[in-house]
N, C-alpha and C positions, 0 to 999 in steps of 0.2 A: 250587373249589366256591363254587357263591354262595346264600350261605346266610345269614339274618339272626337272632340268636341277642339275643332282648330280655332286660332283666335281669331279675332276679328271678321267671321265670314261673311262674306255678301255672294248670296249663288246670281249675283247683279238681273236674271232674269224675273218675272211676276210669275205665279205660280201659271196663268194661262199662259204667259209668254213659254212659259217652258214645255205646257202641252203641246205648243205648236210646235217647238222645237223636236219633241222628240218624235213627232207623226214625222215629220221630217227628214230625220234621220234615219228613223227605220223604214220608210219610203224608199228612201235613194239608196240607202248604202245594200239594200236587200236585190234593187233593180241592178245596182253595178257590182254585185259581188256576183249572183247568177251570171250576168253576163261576161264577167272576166272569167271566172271558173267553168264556163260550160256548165252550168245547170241549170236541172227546170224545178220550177214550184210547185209543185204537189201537196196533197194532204196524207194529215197523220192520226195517230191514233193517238187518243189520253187516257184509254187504258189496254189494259192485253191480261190475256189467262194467266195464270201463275205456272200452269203446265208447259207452255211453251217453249220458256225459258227465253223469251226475248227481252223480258225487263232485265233491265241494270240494279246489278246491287252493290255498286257505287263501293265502297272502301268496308264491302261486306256487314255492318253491322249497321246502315239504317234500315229502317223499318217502310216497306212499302206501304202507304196508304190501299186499302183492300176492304170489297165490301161483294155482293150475292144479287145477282138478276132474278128476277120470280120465273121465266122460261128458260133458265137453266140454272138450277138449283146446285147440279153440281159440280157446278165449275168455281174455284175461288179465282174473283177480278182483281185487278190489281190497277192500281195508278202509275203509270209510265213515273220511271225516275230520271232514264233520257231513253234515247231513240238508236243507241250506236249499234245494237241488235239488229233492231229491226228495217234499221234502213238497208243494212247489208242484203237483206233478204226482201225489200222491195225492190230494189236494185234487178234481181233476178227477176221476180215475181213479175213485173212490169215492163220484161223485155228490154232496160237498157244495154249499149253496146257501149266499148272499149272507148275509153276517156269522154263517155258521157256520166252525166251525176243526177241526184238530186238536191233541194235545199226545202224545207220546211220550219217552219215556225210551232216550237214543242211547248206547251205548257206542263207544268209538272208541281208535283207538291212534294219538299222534302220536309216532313215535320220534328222530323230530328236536327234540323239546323241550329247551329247557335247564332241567335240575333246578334248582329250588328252592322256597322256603318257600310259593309262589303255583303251580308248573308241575309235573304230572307227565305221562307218556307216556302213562299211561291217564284218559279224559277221558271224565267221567258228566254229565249235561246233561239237560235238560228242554227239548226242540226243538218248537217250535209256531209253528202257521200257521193264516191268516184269510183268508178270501173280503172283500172289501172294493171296490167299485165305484171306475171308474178317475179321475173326481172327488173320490174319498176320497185322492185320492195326495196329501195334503198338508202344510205341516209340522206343522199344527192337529191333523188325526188321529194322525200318530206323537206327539204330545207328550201329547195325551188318551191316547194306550193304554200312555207310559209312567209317566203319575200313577195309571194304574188296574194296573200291575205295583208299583209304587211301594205302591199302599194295602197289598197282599195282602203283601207282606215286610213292613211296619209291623206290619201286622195278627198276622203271626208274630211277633213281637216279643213282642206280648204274651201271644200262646199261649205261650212257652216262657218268660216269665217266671214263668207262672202256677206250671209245672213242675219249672223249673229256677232260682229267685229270684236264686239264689247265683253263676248262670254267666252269664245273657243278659246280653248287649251292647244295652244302650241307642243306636237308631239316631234320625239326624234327623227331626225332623220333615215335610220336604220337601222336593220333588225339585231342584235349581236346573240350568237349560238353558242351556247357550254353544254359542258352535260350536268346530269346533277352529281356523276362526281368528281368532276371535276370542280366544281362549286364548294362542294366537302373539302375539296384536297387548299382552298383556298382559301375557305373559312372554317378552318375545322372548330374552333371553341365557340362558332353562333349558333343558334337554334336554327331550323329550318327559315323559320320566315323570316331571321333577325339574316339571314345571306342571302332570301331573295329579296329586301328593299337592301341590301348593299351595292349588290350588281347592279339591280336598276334603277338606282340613283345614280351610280357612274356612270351607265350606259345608256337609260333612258326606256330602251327600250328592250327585251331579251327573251329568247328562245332557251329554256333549261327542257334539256331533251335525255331521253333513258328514265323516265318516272314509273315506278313499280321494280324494280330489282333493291336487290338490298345493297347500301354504301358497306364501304370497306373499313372507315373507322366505325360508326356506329349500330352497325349490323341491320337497320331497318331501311325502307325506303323512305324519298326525298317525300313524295305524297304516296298516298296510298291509291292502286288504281286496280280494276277487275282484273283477275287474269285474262278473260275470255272474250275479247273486242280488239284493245288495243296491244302491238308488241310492242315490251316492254324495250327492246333496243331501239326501236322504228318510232316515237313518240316523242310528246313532250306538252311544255305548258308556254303559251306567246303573255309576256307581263308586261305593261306600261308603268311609267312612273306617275304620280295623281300628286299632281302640286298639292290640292286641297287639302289633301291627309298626310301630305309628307310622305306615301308610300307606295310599295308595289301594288298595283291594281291585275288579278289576272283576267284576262281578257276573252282567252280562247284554251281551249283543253282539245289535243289532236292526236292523230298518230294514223300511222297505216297498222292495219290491221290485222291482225293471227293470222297463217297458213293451218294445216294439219297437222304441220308437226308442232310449235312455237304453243299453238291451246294446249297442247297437251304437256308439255314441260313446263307452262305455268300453271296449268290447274293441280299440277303436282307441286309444285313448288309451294302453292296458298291453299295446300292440303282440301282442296276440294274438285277432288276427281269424279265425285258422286254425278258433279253438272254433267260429263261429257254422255251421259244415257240420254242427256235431252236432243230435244228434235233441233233444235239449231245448232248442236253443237257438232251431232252426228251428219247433218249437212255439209259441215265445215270441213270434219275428219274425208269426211267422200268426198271433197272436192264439187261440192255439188255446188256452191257459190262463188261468186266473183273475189278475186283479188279485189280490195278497196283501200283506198284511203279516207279520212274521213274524220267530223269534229263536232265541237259545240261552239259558237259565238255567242256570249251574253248581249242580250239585248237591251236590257239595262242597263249592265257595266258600260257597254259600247255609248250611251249617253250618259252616263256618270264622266266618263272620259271625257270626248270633247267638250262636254260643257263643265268641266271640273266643279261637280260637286261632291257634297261632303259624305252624303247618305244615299243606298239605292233607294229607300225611299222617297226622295225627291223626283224620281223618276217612274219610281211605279206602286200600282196601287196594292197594298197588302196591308199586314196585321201584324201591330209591331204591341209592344208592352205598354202601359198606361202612362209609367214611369218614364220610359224612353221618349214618349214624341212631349210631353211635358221637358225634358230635358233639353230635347232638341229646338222646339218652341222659345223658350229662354235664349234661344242663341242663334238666328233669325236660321236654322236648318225646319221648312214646310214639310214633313213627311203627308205624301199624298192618300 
């Protein structure tokens, strides 16, 4: 079980004081991020064909949740793992125009997660996309749009202090940007994660941007990401520091997204060029969809944060081990 159990915890709210807390914050911070980003709220889908190709298959080797409709026998369904597919192509589908977006609320099931205090199977997110001109593909525009996600969490910060004086977690002041290998070049003898809670204990707060190419000491990449959504130079991962756990929290997962050519020298690169026969992929190659930028927000995480707690389960409702909320229990951590 990996589980990190800080001393003396007090999540200081009651578990309804905390319901209230979290309606709240995903209330507000949903109303002011549409709003500052120019998007609109629309709905989604929690599953899609497997033909497609618009589901995500995340770091390749999880297993989609997939099951069979009685009126179409032969179609294998699948459970959305996120949405960065599919929005691109509502985007078109839906007629938006140039630096309008969408945002949606994805539920999704990853049942290959490994539990604990950061990961559960069920995965709630605020998934959004932007029309964005193919000279906007720059590292100049992803860095502006993640000082302008950057403001809107600050900005909660102090909406829920206002509320909750007693709970909010005090976040940095600004965003700080590396790449990841630049990070490698910085901490080359720590493990991945053991040099993103370095950065973001000094900085508080960091954008590690280029996720999916391979580092130059140790020949793989910093995390593991699709080839076929995000470009692997145009990306990256937004992490807070979480007093609770002493650690890096990631927050947001981003990037502006593939052209024509970029799908294609990564799906070569992650030896699976097989995708590019599919129907979104061959969109992409035709130029038949939007330039976009585009992300995921934990909706959990985003109240694990400001209300520094220990467990996402404190914030949301799922299915954790017998052993673990017995663990957690001993140690006033409420999994809900």
């Amino acid at each position: 079980m990996n589980l990190i159990i800080p001393d003396h915890y007090d999540p200081v709210l009651s578990v309804k004081e905390t319901q209230e807390a979290i309606k709240y914050i995903r209330d507000t911070f949903q109303r002011e991020f549409g709003k500052e980003m120019n998007l609109l709220r629309i709905s989604a889908p929690l599953f899609v064909t497997q033909k497609s190709g618009l589901n995500d298959n995340l770091n390749g080797v999880e297993r989609p949740v997939g099951f069979d409709i009685r009126e179409m026998p032969e179609e294998n369904i699948e459970v959305v793992q996120s949405l960065a597919k599919w929005k691109r192509y509502a985007l078109k589908k839906y007629g938006f125009s140039m630096h309008e977006g969408l945002y949606t609320n994805m539920n999704a099931i990853r049942r290959d997660e490994e539990m604990d205090n950061l990961h559960s199977v069920y995965v709630d997110q605020w998934d959004w996309e932007k029309i964005i001109a193919k000279e906007e593909r720059t590292d100049a525009v992803l860095e502006e749009t993640v000082r302008t996600i950057f403001k809107v969490i600050k900005h909660m910060e102090h909406e829920v202090w206002y509320k909750y004086p007693q709970a909010v977690c005090h976040l940095a002041d600004d965003v700080y940007f590396i790449t990841s290998q630049q990070l490698e070049d910085l901490y080359p003898d720590l493990s991945v994660k053991d040099r993103e809670n370095a950065i973001t204990r000094e900085k508080k707060c960091v954008f590690i941007k280029q996720i999916g190419k391979p580092l130059k000491r140790s020949g793989k990449p910093h995390d593991g990401r699709a080839p076929d959504y995000d470009d692997w130079d145009l990306n990256g991962d937004l992490l807070f520091w979480l007093p609770a756990l002493n650690r890096a929290l990631e927050i947001s997962s981003m990037g502006i997204r593939v052209d024509e050519d970029s799908i294609v020298s990564q799906c070569k690169a992650a030896h699976c060029e097989e995708r590019l026969s599919l129907p979104y992929h061959q969109m992409i190659r035709k130029k038949e969809l939007p330039y976009t930028i585009g992300g995921g927000i934990g909706q959990s995480r985003l109240c694990m944060l400001l209300l520094n707690r220990a467990h996402v389960g404190e914030v949301q409702a799922s299915i954790w081990p017998d052993n673990m909320i017995a663990e957690c229990e001993k140690h006033n951590i409420h999994l809900l």
